[in-house]
RONULUM-728149 format. One record per residue: residue number from 0; residue in three letters; x, y, z negated of N, C-alpha, C, O in turn. Coordinates in nm, 2 decimals. Layout:
nr:NUM | rest:ALA | neast:X | nnorth:Y | nup:Z | caeast:X | canorth:Y | caup:Z | ceast:X | cnorth:Y | cup:Z | oeast:X | onorth:Y | oup:Z
...
//
This chain:
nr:0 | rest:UNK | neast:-0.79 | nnorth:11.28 | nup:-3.92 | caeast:-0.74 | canorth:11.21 | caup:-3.81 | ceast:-0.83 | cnorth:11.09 | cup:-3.78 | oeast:-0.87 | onorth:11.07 | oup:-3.66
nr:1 | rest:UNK | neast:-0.86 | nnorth:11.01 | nup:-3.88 | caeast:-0.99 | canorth:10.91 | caup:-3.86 | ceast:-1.07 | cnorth:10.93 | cup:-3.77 | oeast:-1.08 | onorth:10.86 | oup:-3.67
nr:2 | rest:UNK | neast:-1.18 | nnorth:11.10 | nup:-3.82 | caeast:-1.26 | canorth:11.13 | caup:-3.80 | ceast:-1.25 | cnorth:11.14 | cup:-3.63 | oeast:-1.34 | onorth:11.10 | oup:-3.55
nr:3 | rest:UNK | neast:-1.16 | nnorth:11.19 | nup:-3.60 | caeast:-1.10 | canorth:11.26 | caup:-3.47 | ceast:-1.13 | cnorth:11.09 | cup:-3.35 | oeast:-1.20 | onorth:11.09 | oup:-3.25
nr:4 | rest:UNK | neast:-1.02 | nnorth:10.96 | nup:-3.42 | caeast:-1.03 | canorth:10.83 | caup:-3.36 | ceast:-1.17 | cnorth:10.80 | cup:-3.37 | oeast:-1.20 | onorth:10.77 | oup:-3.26
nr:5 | rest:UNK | neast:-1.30 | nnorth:10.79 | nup:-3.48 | caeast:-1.41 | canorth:10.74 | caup:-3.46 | ceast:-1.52 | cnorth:10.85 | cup:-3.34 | oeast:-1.61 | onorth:10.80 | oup:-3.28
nr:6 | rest:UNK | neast:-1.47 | nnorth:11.01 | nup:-3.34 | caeast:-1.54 | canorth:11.05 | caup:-3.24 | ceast:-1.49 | cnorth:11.00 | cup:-3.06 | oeast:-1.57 | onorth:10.99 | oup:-2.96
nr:7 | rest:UNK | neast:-1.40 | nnorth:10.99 | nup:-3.05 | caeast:-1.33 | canorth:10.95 | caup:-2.93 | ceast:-1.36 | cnorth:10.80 | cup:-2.90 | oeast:-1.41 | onorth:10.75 | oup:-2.80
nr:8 | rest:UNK | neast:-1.33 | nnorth:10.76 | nup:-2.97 | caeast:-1.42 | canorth:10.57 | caup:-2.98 | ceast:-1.54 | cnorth:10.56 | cup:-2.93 | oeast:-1.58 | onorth:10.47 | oup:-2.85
nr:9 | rest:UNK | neast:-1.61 | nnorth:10.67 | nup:-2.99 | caeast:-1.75 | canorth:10.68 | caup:-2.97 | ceast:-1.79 | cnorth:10.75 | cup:-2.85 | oeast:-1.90 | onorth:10.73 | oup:-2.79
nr:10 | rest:UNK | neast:-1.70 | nnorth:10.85 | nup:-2.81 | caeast:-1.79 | canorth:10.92 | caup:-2.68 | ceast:-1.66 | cnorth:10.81 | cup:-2.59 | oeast:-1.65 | onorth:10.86 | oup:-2.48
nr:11 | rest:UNK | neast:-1.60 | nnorth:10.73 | nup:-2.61 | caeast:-1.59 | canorth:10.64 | caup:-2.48 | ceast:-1.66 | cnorth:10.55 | cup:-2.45 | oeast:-1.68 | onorth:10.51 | oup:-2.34
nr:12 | rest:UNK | neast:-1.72 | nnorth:10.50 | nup:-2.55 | caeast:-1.81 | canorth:10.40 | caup:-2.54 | ceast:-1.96 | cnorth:10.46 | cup:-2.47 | oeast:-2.02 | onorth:10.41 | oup:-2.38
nr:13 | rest:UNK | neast:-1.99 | nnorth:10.55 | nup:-2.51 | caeast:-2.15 | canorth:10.61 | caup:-2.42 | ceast:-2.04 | cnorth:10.66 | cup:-2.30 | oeast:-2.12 | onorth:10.74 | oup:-2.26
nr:14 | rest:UNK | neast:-1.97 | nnorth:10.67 | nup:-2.24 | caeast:-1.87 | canorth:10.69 | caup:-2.15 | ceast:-1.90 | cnorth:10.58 | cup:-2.05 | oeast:-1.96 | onorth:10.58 | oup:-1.94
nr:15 | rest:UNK | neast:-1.84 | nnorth:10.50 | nup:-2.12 | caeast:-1.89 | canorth:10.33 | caup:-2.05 | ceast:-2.02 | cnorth:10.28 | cup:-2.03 | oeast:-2.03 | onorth:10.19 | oup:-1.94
nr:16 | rest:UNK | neast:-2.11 | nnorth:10.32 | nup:-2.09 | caeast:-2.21 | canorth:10.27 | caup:-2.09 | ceast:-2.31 | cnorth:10.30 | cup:-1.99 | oeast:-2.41 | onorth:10.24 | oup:-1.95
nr:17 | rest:UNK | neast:-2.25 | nnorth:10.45 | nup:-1.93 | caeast:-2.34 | canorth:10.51 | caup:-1.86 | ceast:-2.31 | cnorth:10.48 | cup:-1.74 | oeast:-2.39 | onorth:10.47 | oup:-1.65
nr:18 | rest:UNK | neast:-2.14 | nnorth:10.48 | nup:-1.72 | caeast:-2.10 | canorth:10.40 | caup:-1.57 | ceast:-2.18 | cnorth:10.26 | cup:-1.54 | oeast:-2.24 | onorth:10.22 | oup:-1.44
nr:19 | rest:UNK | neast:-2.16 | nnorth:10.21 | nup:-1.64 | caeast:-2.22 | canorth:10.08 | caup:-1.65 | ceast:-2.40 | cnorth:10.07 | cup:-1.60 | oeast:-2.45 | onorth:9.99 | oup:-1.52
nr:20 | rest:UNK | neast:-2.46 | nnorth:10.15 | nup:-1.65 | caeast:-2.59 | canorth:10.14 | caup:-1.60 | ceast:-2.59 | cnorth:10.25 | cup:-1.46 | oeast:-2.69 | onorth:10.27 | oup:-1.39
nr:21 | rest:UNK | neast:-2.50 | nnorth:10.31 | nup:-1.45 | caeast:-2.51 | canorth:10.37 | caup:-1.31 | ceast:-2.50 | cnorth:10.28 | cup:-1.17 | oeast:-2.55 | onorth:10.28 | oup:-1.06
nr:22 | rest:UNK | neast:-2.37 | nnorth:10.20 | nup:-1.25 | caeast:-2.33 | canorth:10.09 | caup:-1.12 | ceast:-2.49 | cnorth:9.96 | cup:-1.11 | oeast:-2.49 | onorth:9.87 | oup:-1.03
nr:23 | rest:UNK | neast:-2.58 | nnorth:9.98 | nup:-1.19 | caeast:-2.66 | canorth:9.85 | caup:-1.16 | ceast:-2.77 | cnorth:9.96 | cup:-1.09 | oeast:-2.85 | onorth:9.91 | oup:-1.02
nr:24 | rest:UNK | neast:-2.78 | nnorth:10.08 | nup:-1.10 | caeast:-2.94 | canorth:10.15 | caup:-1.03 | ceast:-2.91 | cnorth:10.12 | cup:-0.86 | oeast:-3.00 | onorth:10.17 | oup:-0.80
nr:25 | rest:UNK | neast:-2.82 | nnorth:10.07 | nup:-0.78 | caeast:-2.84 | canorth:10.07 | caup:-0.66 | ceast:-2.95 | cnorth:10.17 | cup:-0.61 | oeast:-2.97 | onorth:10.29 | oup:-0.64
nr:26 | rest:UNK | neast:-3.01 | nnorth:10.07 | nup:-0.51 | caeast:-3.16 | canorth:10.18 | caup:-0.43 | ceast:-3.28 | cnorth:10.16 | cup:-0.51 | oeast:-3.30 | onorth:10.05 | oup:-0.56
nr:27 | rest:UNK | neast:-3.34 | nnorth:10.23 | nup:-0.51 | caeast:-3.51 | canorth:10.20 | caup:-0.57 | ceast:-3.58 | cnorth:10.27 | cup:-0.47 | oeast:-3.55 | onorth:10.37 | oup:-0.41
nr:28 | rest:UNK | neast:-3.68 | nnorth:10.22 | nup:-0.46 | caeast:-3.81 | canorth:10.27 | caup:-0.40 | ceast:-3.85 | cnorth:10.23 | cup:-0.28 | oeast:-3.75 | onorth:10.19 | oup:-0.21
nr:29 | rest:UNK | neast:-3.97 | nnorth:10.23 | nup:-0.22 | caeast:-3.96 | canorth:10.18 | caup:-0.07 | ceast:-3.96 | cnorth:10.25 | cup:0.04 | oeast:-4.02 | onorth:10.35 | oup:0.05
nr:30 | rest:UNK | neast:-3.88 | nnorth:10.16 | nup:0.19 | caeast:-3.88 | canorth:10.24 | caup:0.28 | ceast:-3.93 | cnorth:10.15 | cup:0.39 | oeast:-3.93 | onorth:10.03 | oup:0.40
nr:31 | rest:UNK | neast:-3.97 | nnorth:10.22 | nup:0.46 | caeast:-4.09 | canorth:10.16 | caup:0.57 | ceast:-4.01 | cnorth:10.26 | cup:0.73 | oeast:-3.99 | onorth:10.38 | oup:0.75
nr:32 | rest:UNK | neast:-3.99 | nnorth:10.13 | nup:0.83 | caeast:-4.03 | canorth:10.16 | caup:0.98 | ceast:-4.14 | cnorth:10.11 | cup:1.04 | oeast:-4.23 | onorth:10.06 | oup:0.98
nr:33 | rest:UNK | neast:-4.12 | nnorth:10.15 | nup:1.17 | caeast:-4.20 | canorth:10.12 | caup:1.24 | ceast:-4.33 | cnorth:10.15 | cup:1.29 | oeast:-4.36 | onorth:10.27 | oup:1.28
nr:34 | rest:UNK | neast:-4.43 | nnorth:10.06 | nup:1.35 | caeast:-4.56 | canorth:10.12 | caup:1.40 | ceast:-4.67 | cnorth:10.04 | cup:1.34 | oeast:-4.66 | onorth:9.94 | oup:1.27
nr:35 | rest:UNK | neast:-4.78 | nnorth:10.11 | nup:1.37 | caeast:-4.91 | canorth:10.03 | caup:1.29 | ceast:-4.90 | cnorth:9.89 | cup:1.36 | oeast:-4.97 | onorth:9.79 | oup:1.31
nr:36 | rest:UNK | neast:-4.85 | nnorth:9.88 | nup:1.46 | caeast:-4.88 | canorth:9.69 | caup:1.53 | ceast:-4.77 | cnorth:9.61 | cup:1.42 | oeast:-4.80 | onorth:9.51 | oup:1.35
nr:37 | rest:UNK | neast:-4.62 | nnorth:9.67 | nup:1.41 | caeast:-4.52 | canorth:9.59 | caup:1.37 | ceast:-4.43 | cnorth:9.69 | cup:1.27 | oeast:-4.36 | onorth:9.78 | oup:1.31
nr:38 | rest:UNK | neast:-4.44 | nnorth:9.67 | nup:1.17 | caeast:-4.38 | canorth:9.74 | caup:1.04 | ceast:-4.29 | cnorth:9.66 | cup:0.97 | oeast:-4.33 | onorth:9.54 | oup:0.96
nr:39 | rest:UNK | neast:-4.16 | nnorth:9.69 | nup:0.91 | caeast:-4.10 | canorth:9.66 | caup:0.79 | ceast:-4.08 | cnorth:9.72 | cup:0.71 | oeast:-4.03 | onorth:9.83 | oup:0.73
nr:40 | rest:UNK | neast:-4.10 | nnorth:9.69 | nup:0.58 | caeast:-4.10 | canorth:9.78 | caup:0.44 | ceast:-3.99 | cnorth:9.70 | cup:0.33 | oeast:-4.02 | onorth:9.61 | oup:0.26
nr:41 | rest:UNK | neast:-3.94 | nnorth:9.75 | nup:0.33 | caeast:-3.84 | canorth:9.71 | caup:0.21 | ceast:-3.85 | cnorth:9.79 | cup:0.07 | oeast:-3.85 | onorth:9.91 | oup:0.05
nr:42 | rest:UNK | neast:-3.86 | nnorth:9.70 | nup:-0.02 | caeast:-3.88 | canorth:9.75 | caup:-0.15 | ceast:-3.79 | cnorth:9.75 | cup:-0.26 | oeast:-3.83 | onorth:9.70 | oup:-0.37
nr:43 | rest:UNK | neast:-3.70 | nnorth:9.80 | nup:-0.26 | caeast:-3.60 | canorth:9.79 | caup:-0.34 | ceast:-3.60 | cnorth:9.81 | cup:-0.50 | oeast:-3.60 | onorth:9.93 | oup:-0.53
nr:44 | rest:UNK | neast:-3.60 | nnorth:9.72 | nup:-0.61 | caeast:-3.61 | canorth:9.71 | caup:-0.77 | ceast:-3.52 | cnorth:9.73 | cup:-0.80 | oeast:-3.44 | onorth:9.71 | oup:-0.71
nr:45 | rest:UNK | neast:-3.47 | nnorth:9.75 | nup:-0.91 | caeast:-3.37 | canorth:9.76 | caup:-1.00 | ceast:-3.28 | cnorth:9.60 | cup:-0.99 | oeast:-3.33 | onorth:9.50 | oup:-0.94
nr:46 | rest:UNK | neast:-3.12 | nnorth:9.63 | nup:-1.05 | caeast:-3.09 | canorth:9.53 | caup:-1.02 | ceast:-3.05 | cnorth:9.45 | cup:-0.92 | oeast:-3.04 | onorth:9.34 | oup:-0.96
nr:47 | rest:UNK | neast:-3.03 | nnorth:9.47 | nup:-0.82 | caeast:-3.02 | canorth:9.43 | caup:-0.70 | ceast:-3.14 | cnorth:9.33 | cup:-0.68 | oeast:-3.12 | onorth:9.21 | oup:-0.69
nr:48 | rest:UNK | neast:-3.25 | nnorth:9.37 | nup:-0.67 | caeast:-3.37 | canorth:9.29 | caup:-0.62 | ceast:-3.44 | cnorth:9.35 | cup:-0.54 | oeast:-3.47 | onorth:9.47 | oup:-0.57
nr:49 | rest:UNK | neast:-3.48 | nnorth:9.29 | nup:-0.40 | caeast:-3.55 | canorth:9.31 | caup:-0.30 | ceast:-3.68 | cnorth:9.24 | cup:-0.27 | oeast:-3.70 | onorth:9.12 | oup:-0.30
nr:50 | rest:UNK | neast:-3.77 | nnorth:9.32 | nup:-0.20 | caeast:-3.88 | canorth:9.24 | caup:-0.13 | ceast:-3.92 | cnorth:9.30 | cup:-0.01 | oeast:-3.94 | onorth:9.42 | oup:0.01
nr:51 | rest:UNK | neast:-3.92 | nnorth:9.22 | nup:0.08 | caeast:-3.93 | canorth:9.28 | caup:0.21 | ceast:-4.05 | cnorth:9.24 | cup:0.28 | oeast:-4.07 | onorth:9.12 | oup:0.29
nr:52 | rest:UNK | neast:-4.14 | nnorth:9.31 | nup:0.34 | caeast:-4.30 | canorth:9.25 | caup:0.39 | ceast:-4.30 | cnorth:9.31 | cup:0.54 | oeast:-4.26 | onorth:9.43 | oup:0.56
nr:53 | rest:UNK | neast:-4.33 | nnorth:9.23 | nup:0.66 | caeast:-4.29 | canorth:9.23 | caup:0.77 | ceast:-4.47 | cnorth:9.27 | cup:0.80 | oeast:-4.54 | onorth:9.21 | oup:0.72
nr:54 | rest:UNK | neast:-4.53 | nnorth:9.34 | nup:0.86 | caeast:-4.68 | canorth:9.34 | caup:0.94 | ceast:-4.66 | cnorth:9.35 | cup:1.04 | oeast:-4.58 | onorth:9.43 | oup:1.08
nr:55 | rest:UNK | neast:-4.74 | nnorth:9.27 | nup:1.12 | caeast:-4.79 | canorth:9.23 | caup:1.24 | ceast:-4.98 | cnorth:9.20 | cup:1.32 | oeast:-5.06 | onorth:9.11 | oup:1.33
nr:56 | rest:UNK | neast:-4.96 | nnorth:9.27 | nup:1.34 | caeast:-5.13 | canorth:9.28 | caup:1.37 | ceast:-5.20 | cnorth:9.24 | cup:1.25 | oeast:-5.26 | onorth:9.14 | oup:1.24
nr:57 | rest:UNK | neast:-5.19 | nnorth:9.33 | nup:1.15 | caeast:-5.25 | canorth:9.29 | caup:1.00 | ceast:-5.23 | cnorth:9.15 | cup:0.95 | oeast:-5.30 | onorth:9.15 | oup:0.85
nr:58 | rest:UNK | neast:-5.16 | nnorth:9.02 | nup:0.97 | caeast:-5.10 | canorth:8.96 | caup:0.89 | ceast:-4.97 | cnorth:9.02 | cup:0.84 | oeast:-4.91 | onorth:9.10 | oup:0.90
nr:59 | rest:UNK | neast:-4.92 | nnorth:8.96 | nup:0.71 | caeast:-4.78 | canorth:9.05 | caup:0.62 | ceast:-4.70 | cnorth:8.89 | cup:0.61 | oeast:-4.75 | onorth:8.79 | oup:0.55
nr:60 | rest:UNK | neast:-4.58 | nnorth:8.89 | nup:0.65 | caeast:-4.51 | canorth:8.80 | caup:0.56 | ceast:-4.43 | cnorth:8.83 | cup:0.51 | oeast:-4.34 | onorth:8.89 | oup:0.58
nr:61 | rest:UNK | neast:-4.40 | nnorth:8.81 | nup:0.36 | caeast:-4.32 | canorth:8.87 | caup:0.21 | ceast:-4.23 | cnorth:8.78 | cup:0.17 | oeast:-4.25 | onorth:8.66 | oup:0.14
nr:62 | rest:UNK | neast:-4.05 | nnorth:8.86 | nup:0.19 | caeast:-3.98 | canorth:8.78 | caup:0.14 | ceast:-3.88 | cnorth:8.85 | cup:0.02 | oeast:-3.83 | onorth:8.95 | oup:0.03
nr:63 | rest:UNK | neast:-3.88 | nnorth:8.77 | nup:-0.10 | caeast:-3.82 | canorth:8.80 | caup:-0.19 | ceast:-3.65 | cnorth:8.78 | cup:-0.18 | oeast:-3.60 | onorth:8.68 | oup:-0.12
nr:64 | rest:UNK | neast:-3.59 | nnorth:8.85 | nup:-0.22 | caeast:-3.43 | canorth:8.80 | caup:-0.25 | ceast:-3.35 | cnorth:8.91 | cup:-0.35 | oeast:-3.38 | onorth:8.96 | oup:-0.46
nr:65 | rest:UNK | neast:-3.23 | nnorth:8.92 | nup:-0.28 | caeast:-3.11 | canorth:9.00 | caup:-0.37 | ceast:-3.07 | cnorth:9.09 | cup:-0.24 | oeast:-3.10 | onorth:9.08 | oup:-0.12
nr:66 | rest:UNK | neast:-3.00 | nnorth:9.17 | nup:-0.30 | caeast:-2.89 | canorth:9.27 | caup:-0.24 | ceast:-2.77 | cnorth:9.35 | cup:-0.31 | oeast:-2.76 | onorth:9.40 | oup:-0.42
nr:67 | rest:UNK | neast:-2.70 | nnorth:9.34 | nup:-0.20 | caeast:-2.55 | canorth:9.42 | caup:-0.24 | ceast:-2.52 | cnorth:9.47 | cup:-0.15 | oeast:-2.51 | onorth:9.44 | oup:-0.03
nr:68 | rest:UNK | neast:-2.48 | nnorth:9.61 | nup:-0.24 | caeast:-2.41 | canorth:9.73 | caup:-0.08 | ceast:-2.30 | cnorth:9.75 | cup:-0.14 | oeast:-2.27 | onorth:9.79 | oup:-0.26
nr:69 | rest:UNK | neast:-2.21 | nnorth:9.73 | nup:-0.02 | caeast:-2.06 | canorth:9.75 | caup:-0.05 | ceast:-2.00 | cnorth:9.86 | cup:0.05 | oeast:-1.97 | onorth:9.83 | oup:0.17
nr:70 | rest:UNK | neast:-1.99 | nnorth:9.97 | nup:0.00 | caeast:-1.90 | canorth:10.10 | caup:0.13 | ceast:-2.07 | cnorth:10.07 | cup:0.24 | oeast:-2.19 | onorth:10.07 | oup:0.20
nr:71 | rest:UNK | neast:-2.02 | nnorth:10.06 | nup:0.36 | caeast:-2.13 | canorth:10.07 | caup:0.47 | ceast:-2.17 | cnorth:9.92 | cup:0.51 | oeast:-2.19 | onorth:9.90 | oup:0.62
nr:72 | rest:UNK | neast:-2.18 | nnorth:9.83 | nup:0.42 | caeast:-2.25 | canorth:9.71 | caup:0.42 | ceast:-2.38 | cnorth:9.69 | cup:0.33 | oeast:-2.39 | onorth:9.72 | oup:0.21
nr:73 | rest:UNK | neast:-2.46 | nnorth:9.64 | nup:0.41 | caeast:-2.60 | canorth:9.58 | caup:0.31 | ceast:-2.56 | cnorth:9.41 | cup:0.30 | oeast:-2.55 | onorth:9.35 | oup:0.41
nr:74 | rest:UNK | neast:-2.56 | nnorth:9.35 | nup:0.20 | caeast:-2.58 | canorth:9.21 | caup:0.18 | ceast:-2.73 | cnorth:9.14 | cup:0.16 | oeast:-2.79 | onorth:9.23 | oup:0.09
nr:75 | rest:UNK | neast:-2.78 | nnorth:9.08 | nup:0.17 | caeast:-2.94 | canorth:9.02 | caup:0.17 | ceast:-2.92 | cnorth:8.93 | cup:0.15 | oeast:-2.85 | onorth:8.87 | oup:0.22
nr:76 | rest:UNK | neast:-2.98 | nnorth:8.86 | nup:0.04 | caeast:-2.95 | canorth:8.72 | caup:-0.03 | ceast:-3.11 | cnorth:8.67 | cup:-0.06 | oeast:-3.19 | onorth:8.73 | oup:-0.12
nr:77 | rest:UNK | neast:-3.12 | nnorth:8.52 | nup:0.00 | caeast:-3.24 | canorth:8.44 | caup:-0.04 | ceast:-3.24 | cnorth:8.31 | cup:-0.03 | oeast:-3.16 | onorth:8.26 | oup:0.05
nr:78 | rest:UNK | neast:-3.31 | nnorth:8.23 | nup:-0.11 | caeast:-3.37 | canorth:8.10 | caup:-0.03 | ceast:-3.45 | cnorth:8.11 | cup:0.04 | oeast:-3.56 | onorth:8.17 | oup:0.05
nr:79 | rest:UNK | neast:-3.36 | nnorth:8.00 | nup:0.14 | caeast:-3.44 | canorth:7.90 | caup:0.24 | ceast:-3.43 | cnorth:7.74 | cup:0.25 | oeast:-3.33 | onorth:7.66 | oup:0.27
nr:80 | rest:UNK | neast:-3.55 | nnorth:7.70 | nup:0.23 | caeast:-3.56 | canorth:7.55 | caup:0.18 | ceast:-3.47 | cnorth:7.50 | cup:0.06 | oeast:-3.42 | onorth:7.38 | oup:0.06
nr:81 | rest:UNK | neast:-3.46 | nnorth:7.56 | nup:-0.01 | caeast:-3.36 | canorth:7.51 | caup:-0.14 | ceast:-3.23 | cnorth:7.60 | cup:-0.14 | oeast:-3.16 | onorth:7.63 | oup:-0.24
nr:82 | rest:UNK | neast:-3.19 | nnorth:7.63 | nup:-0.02 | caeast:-3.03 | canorth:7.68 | caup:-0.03 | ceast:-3.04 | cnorth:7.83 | cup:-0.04 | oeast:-3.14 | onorth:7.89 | oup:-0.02
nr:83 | rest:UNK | neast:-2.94 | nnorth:7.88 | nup:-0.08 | caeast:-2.88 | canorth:8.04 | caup:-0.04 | ceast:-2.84 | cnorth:8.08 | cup:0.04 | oeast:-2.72 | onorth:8.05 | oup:0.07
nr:84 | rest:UNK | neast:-2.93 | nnorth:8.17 | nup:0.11 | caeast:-2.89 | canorth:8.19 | caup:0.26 | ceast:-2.83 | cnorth:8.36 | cup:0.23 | oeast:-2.90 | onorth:8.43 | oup:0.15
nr:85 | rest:UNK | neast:-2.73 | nnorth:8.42 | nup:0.28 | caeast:-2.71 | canorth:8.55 | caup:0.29 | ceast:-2.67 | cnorth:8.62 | cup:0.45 | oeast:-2.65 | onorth:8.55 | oup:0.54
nr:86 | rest:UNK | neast:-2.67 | nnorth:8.74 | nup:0.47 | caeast:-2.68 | canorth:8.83 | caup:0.59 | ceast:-2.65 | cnorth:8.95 | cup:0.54 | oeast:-2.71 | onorth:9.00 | oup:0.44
nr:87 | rest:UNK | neast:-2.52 | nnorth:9.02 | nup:0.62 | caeast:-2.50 | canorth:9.10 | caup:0.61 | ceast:-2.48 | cnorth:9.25 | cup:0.69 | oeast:-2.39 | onorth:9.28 | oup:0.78
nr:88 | rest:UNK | neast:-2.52 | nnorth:9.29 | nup:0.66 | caeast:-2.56 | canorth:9.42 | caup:0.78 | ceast:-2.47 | cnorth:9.57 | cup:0.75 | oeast:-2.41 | onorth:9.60 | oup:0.65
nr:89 | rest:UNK | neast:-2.50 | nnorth:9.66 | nup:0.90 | caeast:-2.45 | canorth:9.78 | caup:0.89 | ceast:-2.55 | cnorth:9.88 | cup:0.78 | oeast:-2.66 | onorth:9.92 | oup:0.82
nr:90 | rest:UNK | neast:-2.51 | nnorth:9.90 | nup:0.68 | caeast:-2.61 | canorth:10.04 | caup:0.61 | ceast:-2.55 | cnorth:10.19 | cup:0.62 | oeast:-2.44 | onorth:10.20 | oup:0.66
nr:91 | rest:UNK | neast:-2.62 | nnorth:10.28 | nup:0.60 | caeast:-2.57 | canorth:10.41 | caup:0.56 | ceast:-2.76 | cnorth:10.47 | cup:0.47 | oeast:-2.87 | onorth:10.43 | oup:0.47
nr:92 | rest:UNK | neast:-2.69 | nnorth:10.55 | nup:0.42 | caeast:-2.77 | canorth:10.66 | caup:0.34 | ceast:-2.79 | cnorth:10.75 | cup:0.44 | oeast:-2.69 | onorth:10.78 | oup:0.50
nr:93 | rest:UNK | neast:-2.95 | nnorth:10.82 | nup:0.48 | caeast:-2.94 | canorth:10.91 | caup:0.50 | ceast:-3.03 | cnorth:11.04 | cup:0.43 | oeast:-3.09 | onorth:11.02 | oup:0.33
nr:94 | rest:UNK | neast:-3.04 | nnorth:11.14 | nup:0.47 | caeast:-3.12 | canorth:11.29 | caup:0.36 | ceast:-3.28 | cnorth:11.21 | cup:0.32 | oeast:-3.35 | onorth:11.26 | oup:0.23
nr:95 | rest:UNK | neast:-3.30 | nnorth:11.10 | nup:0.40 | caeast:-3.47 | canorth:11.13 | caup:0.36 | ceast:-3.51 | cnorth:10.97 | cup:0.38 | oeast:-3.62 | onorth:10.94 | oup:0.42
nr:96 | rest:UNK | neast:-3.42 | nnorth:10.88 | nup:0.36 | caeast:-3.42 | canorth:10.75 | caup:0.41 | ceast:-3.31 | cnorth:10.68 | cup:0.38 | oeast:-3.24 | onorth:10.72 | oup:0.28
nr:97 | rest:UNK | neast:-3.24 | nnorth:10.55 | nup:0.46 | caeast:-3.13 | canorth:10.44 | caup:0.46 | ceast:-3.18 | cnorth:10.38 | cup:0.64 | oeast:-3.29 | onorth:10.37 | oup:0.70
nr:98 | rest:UNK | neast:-3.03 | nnorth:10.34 | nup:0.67 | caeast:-3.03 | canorth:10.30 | caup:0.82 | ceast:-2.95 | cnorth:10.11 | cup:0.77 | oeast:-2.88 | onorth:10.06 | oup:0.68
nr:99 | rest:UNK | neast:-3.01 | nnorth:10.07 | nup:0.87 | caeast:-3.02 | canorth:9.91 | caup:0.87 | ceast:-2.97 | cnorth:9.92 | cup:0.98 | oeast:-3.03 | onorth:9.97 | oup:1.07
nr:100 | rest:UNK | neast:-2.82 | nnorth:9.88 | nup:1.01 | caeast:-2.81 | canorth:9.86 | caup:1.16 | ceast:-2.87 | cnorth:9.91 | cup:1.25 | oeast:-2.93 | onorth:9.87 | oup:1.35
nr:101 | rest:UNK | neast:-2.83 | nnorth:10.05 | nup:1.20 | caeast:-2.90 | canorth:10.14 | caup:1.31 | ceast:-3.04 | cnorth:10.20 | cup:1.32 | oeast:-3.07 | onorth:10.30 | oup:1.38
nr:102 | rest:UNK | neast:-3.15 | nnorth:10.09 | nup:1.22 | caeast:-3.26 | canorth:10.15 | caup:1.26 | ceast:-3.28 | cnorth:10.22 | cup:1.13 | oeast:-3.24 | onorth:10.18 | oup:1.02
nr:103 | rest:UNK | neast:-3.35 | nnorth:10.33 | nup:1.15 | caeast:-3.43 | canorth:10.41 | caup:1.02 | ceast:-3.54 | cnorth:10.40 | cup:0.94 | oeast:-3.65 | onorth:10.39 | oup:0.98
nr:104 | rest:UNK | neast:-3.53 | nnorth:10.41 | nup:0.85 | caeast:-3.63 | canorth:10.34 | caup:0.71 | ceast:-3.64 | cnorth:10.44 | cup:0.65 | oeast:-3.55 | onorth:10.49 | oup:0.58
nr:105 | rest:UNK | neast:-3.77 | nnorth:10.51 | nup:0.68 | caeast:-3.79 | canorth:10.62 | caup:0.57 | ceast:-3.86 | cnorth:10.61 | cup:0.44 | oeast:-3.96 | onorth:10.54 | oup:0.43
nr:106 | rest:UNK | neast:-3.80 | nnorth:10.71 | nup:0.30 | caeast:-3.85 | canorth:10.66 | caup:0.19 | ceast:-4.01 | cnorth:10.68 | cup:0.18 | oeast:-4.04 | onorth:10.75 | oup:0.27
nr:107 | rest:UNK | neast:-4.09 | nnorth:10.64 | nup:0.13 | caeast:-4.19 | canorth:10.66 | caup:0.07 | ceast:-4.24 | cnorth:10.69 | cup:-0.03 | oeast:-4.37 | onorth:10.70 | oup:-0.04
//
């Protein structure tokens, strides 16, 4: 009977653990709109970490922050001048990409 309580202990625990690192993989990888004049690419890390690089006639400007998706919301979290600024948007998943309010981001 022991035996029986230390196996059950034990496959709940790798049970949990796997929900557990399931709920932190969010999105990974990056997805890119747009045209060669004006692009956005979002790069999504592990952990809810983002970096987002805007191009415009070959300059790039790169902003780092956070993200959280809740149901069909994107959250975006960063500083600006010392504070935490957040924005939150429409998302969905789709077969070959993620939609931002509408516009489409395909993976890469």
């Amino acid at each position: 009977m022991k035996n029986l309580v230390r196996v059950l202990s034990l496959a709940l625990v790798v049970v949990m653990l796997c929900v557990t690192l399931a709920s932190c993989a969010g999105l990974s990888g990056t997805y890119m709109a747009g045209t060669e004049q004006l692009n956005t690419t979002y790069k999504f890390s592990p952990f809810g970490k983002v970096t987002v690089t805007y191009t415009m006639g070959g300059a790039n400007q790169t902003s780092e922050g956070k993200y959280k998706i809740d149901g069909d919301k994107i959250t975006f979290t960063t500083e600006v001048d010392g504070k935490e600024v957040s924005a939150e948007f429409k998302f969905e998943k789709t077969d070959d990409g993620i939609k931002i309010e509408g516009l489409e981001y395909k993976k890469q």
